[in-house]
C-alpha positions as CSV (number, residue, x, y, z in Angstrom):
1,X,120.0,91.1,127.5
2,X,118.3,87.8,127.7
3,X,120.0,84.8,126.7
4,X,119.2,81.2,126.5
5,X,120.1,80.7,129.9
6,X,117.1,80.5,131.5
7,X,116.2,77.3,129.4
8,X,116.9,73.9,129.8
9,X,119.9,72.5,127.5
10,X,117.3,69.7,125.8
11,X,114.9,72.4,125.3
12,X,117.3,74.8,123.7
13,X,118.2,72.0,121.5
14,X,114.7,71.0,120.4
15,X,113.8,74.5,120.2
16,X,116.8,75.6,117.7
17,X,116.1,72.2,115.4
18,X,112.5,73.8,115.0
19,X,113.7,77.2,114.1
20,X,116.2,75.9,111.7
21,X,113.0,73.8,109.9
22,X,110.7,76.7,109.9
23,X,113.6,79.1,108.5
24,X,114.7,76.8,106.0
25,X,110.5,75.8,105.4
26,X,108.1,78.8,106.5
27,X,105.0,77.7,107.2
28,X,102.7,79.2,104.4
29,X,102.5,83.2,105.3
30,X,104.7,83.3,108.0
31,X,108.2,84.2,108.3
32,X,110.0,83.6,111.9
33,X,112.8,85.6,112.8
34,X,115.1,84.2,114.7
35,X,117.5,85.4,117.3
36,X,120.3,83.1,117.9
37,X,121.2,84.5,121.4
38,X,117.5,84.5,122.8
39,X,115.3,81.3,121.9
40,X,113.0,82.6,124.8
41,X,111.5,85.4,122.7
42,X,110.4,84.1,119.1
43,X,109.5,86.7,116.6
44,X,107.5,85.9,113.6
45,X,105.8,88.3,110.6
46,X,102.2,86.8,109.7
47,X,100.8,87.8,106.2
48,X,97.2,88.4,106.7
49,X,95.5,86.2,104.7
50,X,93.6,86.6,101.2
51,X,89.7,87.1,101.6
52,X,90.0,88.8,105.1
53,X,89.9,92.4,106.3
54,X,93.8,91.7,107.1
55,X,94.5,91.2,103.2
56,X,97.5,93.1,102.2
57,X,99.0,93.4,106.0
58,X,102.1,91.9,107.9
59,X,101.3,92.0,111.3
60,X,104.6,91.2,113.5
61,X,103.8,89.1,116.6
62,X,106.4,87.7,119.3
63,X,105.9,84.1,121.5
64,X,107.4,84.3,124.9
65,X,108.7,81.2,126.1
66,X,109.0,80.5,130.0
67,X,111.9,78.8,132.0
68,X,109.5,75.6,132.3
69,X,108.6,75.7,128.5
70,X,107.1,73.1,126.7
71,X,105.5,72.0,130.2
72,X,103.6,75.4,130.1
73,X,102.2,77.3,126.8
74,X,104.1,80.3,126.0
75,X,102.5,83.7,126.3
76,X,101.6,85.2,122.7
77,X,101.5,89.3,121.6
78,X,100.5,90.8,118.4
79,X,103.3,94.0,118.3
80,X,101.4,95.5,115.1
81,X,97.9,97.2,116.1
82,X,95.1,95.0,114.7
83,X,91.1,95.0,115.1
84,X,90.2,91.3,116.3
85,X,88.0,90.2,118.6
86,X,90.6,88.0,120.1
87,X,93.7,90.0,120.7
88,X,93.6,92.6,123.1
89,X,94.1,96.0,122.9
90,X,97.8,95.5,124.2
91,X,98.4,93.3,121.6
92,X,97.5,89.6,123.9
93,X,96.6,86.1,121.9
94,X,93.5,84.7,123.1
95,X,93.5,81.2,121.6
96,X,92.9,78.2,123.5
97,X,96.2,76.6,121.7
98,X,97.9,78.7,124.0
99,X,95.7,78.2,127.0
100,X,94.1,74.9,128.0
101,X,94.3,73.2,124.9
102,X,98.2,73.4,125.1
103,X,100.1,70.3,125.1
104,X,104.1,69.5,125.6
105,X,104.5,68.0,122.4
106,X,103.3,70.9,120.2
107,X,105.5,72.9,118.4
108,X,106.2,76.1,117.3
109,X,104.9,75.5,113.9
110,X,101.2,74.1,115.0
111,X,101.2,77.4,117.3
112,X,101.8,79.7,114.5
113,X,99.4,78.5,112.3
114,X,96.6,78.2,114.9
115,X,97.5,82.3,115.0
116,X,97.1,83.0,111.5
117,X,94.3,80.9,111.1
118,X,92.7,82.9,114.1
119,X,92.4,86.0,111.3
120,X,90.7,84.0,109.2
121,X,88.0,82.6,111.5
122,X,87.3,84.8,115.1
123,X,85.8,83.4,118.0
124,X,83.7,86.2,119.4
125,X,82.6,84.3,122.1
126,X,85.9,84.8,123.9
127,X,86.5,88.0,123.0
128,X,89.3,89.9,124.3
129,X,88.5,93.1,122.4
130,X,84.6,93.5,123.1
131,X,84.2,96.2,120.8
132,X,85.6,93.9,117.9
133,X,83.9,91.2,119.0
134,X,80.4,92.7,119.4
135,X,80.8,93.7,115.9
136,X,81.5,91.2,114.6
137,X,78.4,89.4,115.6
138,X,75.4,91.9,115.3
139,X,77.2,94.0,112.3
140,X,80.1,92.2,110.4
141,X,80.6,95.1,107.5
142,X,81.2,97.5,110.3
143,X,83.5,95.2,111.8
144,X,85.2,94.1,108.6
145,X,85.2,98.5,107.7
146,X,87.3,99.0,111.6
147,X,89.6,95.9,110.7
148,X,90.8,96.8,106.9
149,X,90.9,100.7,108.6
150,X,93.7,99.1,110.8
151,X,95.3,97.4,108.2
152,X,95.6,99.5,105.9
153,X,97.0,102.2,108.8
154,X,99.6,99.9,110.9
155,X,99.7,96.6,109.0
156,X,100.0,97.7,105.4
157,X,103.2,96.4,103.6
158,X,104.7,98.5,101.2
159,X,105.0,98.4,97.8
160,X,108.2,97.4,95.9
161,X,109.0,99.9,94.0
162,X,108.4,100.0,90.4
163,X,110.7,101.5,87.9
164,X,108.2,102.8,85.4
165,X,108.9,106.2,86.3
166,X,112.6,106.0,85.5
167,X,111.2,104.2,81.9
168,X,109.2,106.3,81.3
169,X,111.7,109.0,82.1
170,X,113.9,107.3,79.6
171,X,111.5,107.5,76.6
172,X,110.8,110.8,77.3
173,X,114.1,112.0,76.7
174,X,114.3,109.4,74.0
175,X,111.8,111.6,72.3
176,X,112.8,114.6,73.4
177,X,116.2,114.2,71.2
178,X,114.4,112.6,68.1
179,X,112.5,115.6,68.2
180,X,115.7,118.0,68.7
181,X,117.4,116.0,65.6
182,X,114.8,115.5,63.3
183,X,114.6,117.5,60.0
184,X,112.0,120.7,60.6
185,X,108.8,120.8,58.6
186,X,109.5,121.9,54.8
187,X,113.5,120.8,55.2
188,X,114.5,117.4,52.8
189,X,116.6,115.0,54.8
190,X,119.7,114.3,53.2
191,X,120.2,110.1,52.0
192,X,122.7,107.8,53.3
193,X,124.6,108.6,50.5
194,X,124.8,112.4,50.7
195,X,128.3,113.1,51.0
196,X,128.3,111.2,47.2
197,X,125.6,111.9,45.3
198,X,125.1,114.4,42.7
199,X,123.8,117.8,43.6
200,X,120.3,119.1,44.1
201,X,118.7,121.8,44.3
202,X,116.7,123.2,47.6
203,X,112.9,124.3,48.0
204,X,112.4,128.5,49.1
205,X,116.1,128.5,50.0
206,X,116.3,126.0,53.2
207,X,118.3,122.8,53.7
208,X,118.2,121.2,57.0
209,X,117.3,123.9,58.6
210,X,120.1,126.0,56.9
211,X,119.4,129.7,54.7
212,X,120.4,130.0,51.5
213,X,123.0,132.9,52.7
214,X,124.9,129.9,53.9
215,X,124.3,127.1,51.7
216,X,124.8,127.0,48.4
217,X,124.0,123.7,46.0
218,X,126.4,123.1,42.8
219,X,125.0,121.5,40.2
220,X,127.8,119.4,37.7
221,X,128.6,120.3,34.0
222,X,126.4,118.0,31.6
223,X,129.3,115.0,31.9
224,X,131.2,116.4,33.8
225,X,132.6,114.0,36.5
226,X,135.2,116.0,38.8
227,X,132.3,117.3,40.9
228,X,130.6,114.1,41.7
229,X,132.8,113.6,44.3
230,X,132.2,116.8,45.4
231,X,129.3,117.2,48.6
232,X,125.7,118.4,47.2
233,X,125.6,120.6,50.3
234,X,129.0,123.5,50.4
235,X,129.8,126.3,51.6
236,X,129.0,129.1,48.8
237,X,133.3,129.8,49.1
238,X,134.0,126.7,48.6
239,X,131.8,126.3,46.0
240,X,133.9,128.6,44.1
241,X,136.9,127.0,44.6
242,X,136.2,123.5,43.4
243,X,134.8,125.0,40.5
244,X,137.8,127.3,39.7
245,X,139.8,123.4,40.5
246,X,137.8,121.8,37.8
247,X,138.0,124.5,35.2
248,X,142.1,124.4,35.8
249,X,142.2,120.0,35.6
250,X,140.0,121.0,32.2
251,X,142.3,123.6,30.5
252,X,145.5,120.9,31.8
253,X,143.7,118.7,30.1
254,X,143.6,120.2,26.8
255,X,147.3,121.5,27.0
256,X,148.4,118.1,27.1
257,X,146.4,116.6,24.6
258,X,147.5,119.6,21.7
259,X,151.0,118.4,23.0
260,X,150.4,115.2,21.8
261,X,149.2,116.3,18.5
């Protein structure tokens, strides 16, 4: 396993003050991963920018710093598979940043957005890929058709995952049980007040869903009070009973009141 060992003490401590300000402050589109035990081998992911055939991709890429860095430019690699004119086939950075433009006092930063950049504008002229860049000059939709092909096969990030199915799962069975305890066509849903009002009568013998075998509907005496407490909707047994109850309270009734007289 490498280790920061093979750097100099000042540049390992220039190098983990720029990590610490590009972790804490991405540059726009990039995200650098960093590996505390190894500053040699910087990782970042590079969101391919809006407008390009790289729209929609992350494209992983790794610096490799050498024992002399910053004095020489460190060695660049795309590690995702892209279509560009300027990174090869093995995934090398051609970008004269990184060759004899390079100077000791740029920093990680400057070099990673010279890289991204590099997806928005090419330079064919030094083309590492000769495919890509030939296309890219004499035929730029077949170039721009290879590149998104890429992309959308190696690069493409995925999509987070959306919980409209589970809603929509949700309402469904929502529904489902409205359906299961709603009233059937023809029944009449009892009111809120059911279990006191007076009693009603029922349409061809069905109540909720009930036969008229099993449901019987008492309606009261002409003033006759005892039975409004009574439920509209009773067995046909029971139905019996309370009115067998209420004759007996009557007859009481008039007992005590000849008593009196």
């Amino acid at each position: 396993m490498a280790t920061n060992e093979n750097l100099p003490p000042n540049v390992i401590k220039q190098l983990a003050k720029e990590l610490k300000n590009l972790d804490e402050t991405p540059p726009e589109g990039i995200k650098v991963v960093v590996n505390d035990d190894d500053f040699s081998t910087i990782f970042a992911d590079i969101e391919g920018p809006g407008g390009t055939p790289y729209e929609n991709g992350i494209f992983r890429m790794k610096l490799l710093l050498s024992h002399d860095f910053p004095h020489s430019p460190p060695k660049g690699y795309f590690l995702t598979k892209i279509f560009h004119p300027n990174i090869a086939t093995n995934g090398e950075i051609c970008v004269n940043t990184l060759k004899k433009d390079w100077n000791p006092s740029l920093g990680l930063r400057h070099v990673l957005l010279v890289v991204r950049c590099l997806l928005i504008e090419p330079f064919p002229e030094s083309a590492l890929n000769e495919q890509a860049g030939k296309l890219l000059l004499e035929n730029y939709e077949e170039y721009a058709k290879h590149a998104r092909l890429y992309t959308g096969i190696h690069a493409l990030k995925p999509k987070p995952k959306s919980k409209t199915g589970a809603i929509s799962e949700s309402t469904t069975a929502l529904n489902v049980d409205q359906t299961n305890t709603a009233a059937p066509t023809g029944a009449v849903a009892p009111p809120p007040s059911l279990a006191t009002s007076t009693a009603a009568t029922t349409t061809k013998g069905t109540m909720l869903g009930c036969s008229q075998d099993q449901i019987t509907v008492v309606a009261p005496p002409p003033g006759d009070t005892i039975l409004a407490g009574v439920s509209a909707i009773i067995p046909k047994k029971d139905a019996v009973v309370a009115i067998k109850v209420a004759d007996r309270k009557k007859m009481d009734a008039r007992k005590k009141s000849l008593k009196r007289l």
